[in-house]
Each structure stands twice: as C-alpha cells, then as structure tokens.
N, C-alpha and C positions, 0 to 999 in steps of 0.2 A: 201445421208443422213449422218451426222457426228454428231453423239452422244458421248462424252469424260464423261465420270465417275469422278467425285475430290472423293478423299479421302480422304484431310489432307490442315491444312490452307497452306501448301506450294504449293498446286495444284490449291489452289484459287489465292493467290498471283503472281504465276506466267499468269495466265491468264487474273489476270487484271492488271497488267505489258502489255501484248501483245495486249489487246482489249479496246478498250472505251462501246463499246454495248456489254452486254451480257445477254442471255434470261438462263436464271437458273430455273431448275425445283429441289424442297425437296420432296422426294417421303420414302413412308414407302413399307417396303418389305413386311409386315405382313398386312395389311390393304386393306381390296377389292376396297373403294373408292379410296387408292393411285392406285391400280391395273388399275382401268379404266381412271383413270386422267392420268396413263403412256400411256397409250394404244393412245389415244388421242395425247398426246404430240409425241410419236411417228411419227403419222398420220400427225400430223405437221409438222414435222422432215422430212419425205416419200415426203411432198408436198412444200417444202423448202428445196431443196440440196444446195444450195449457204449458207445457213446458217451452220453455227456449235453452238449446244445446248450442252449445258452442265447440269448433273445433280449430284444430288447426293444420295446416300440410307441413313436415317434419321440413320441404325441401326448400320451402318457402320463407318460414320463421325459426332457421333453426335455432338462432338466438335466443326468443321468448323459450323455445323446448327448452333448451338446456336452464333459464336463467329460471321456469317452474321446476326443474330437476332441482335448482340448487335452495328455492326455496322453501320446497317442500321435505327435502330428504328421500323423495321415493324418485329411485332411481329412473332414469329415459327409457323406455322402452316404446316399439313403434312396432305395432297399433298397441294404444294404449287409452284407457278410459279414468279417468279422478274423478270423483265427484267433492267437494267442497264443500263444508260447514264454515263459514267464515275461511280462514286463514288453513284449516285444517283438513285433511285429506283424511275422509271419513270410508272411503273405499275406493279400490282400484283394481283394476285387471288387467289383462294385454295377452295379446295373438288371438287364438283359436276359445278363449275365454267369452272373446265378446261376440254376445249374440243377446238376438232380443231379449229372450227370455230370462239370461242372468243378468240384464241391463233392469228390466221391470223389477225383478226381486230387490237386486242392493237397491232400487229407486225408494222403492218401498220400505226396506228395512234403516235406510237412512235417512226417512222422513222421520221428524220429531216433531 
C-alpha cells in the first residue's frame, strides 16, 4: 500500500509532472465522516498495492484544496475522492460515497 500526503501546490505539481492517473483523496482531520471515508480509502489502498494514492488533510493544505477546486471546476468538498486522467477529473465522490467498494468500481471503470 503507497499512501504519499501533498502538502503544498509544489507536491501536487510535482506529481502530475510524474503521473497521468491519479486517484486523490481531500480528507478533513476533525470530521467523523472524513474519519470513515479515510478508513475506507485506506481499505482500498490495502487491496491495491500496485497503485500509489495520494491524499491530503483539508486543515493542513488548505490552499492546494482550494487551488485543485479551482483548477478542476469540481467543487471542494471534504471527504472527497478525484481521480485524474491527465488534467482531467474523470470521477469523483465525497462523504458517505466513499468506500472501498465504489473506490474499486470508478478504479476500474476509469482504467483505459
């Protein structure tokens, strides 16, 4: 399992420099439903070792959250999951959405 933490829009940029697909989780530290949408994501993470997930804690970078809010068009929401085709946000969900099981399906239906 390979979970990497961004901090700062330099740890976003470097990573989509290196990657075309990336599955992005915005999690809040303080919030029970981020708590169990992590828990979850995790469980994904556990059940997909070939993948590397990335996330971030809303209270920590709130800057990068917002500055992917604005570059994506899909609005902030926390807990929140994107996944990434290039530039492109090819699915997303958030709160009580995320759980292993609809994390594995859009994985899989947004493999090309």
């Amino acid at each position: 399992m390979s979970l990497i933490q961004l901090q700062n829009e330099q740890d976003w940029n470097l990573v989509k420099e290196q990657r075309n697909r990336i599955i992005l989780m915005k999690n809040s530290t303080t919030c029970p439903v981020s708590h169990e949408a992590f828990k979850e994501f995790q469980k994904f993470a556990a059940d997909n070792e070939n993948e590397t997930l990335y996330y971030l804690n809303v209270q920590d970078a709130r800057s990068l959250s917002n500055a992917i809010a604005e570059q994506t068009g899909v609005k902030h929401e926390s807990p929140q999951v994107l996944i990434f085709d290039g530039d492109n946000v090819v699915w997303h969900d958030s709160h009580w959405n995320i759980t292993n099981k609809k994390l594995a399906q859009a994985n899989e239906k947004t493999k090309a």
